[in-house]
N, C-alpha and C positions, 0 to 999 in steps of 0.2 A: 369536720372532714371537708378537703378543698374538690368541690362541684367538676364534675366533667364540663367542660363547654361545647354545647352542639351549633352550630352557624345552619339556618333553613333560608333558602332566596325563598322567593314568592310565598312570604311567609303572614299575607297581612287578610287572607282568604283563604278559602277553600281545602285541601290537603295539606297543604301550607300549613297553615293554622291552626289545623287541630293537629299534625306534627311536634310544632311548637306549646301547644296547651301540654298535652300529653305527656312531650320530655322534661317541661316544667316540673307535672305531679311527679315526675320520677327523680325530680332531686339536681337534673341536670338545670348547670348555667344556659340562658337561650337565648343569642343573638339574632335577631331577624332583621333580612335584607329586602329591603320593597324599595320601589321606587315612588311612594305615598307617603310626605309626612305626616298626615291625618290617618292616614289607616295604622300606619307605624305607631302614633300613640295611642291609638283606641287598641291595637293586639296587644301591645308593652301592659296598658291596662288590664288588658285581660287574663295577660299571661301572670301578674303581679297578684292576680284574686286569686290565682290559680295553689298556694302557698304561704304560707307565713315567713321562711326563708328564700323565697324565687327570685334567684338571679335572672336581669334582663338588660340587654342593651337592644339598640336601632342602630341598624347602617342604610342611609338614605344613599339610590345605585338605580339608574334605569341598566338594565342588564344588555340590553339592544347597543347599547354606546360605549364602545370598548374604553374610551376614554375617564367616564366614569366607571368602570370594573377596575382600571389600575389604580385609579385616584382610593375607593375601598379599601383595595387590597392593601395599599399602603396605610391607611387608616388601621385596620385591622389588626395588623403586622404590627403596628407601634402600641397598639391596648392590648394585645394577645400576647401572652408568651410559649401555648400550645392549645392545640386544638384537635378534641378527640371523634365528632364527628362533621361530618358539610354533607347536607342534603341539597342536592341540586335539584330543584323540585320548577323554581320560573317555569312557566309555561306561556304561549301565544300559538295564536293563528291569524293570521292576515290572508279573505278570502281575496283581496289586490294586490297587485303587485306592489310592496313600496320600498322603498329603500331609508336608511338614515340615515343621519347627518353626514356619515363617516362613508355613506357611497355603498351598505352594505346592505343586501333583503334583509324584511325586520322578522321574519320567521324563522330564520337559520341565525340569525343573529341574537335576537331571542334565548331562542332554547339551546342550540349549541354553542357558538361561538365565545358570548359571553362567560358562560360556567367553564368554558375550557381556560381561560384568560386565569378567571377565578380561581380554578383548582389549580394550576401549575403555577400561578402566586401565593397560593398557600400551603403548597405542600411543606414547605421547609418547617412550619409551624405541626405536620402531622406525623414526620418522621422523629420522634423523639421514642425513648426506651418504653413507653406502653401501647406504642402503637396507635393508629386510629383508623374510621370507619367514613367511607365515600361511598351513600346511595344516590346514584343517578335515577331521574323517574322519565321512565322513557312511555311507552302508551303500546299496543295491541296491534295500532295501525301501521308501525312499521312495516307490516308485512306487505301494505299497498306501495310502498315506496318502488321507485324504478329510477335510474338513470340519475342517481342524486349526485352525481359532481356535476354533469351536463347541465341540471334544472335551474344551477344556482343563480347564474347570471344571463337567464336568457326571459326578460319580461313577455316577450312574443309570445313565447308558450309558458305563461305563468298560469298555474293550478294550484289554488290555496290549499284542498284536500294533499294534491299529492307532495306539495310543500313541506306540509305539516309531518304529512307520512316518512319523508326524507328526513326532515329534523331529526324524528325520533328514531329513525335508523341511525342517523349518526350519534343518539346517543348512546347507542348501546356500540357503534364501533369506538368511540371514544372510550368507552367503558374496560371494552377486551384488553385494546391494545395499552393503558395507562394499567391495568392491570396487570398486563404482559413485562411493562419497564419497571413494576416497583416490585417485580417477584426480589426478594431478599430482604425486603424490609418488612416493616409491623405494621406495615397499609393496605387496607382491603378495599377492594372499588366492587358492586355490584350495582345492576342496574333492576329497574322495576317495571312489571307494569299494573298500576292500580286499578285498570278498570275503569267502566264509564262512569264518573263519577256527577252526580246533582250538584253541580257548584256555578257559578256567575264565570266559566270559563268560556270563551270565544265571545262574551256579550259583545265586544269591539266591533262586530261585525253585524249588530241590529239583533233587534227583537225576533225577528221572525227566523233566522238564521239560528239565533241560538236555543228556540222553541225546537226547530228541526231537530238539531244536533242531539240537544236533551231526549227529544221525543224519537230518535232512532236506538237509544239505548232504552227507552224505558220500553218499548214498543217488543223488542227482547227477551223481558226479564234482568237485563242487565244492568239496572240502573242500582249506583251504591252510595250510602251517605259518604260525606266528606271523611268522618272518622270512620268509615269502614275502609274505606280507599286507602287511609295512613293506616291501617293497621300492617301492611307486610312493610312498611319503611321504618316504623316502631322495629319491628320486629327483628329487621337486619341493622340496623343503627343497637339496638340494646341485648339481643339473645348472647348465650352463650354456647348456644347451638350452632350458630354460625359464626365462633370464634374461626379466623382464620382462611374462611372460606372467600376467594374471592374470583373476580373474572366471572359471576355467576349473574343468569337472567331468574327473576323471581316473579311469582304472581300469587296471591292468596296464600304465602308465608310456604311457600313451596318452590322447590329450582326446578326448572324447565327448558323448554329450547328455544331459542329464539328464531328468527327467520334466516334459512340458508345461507345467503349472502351474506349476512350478519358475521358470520366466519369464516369469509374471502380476507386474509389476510393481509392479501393486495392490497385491497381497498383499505382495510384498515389504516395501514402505511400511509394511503393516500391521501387519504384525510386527516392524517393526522400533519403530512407537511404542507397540506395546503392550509390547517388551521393555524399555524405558523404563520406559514404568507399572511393569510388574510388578517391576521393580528398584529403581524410587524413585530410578532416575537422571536428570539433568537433561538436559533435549532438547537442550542444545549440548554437552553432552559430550561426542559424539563430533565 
């Protein structure tokens, strides 16, 4: 029987990774995107022990560099000939302001811009006769976001919290409205939030910062392993409970609401042609 293929970015650690183990055990083919090729063969490794039949491939992608996201996609495109699920999972935080090569913050660049590049270069691989499945993992904190087209490009008042919190806002308006334009097809886009998760995520930013970070969830009650975190992205990637279901925010394998604004549709719009602009993709693209 020919393998589902599921594609996981940030797939070489943490949620990521036990993503990728997990859809492994489950029979699926499992392409992972990292921007490590040392971590990329120690996961393929592991994903490899993980079965006696486990399909795997590497695609080597800093996600931040929109340049290497098309160089992928076409890579992708040429070994694929459909693809049944893309977990958008890359994650960062940059508590400085910094920009990348291409002149762009590397926290919206990061976690949204890049996956946007991504999914609307691979959609043509997910619109085939059985449909396929887009979880975007967005985070809790969106709801601290404020003023997120204004924050983008103004270093003066850069705040890596409320950065972050804007990212994952925009993951989930990227979510509604890519959900909104492929109403008619067999493509389902929802978005997640995992929770705080124990994993080497923010370490970019020092030991004592990512002590904090850890230790404000655990300090909660709220701290969860890695594979307890991928359980609602297992969940919406493979159930047949949520055959169908799309445009939906999820948490603990449950739909729920996301924050207000989140369904300003305005905004939605807005972001969606400014990620255009800032991609130098063309408006009929997607």
């Amino acid at each position: 029987m020919e393998h589902k293929t599921c594609l996981i970015t940030g797939a070489t650690s943490g949620i990521g990774k036990a993503v990728a183990l997990e859809m492994a055990r489950r029979g699926f083919r499992v392409l992972v995107l990292g921007r490590s090729e040392a971590k990329l063969a120690r996961t393929c490794k592991a994903i490899a022990r993980r079965g006696e039949n486990a399909e795997v491939g590497a695609f080597l992608a800093d996600l931040s560099i929109l340049a290497d996201v098309r160089s992928v996609v076409g890579i992708i495109r040429s070994e694929c000939d459909r693809l049944d699920v893309l977990v958008n999972n890359a994650g960062a935080r940059y508590m400085r302001h910094e920009l990348t090569t291409e002149g762009i913050e590397k926290t919206l660049a990061t976690n949204h811009l890049g996956h946007f590049v991504l999914t609307l270069g691979l959609l043509d691989l997910m619109k085939g006769p059985n449909g396929a499945r887009i979880i975007n993992v967005s985070s809790g904190t969106h709801t601290a976001a404020r003023d997120l087209i204004g924050n983008v490009t103004s270093p003066s008042f850069y705040d890596g919290r409320l950065q972050y919190a804007n990212s994952k806002l925009a993951n989930i308006l990227f979510t509604y409205k890519l959900a909104e334009r492929l109403k008619g097809s067999k493509v389902t886009v929802n978005v997640v939030d995992p929770g705080g998760v124990a994993s080497h995520f923010a370490r970019n930013n020092g030991l004592v910062y990512w002590l904090k970070h850890v230790g404000y969830y655990a300090g909660r009650g709220q701290l969860v392993s890695s594979r307890k975190g991928a359980e609602t992205i297992i969940y919406l990637a493979t159930s047949p409970l949520v055959e169908g279901i799309t445009g939906g925010y999820f948490a603990k394998k449950a739909q729920g609401r996301s924050s207000l604004q989140s369904y300003d549709r305005s905004l939605q719009e807005r972001l969606w042609a400014l990620s255009l602009k800032w991609s130098r993709m063309e408006p009929d693209k997607s």
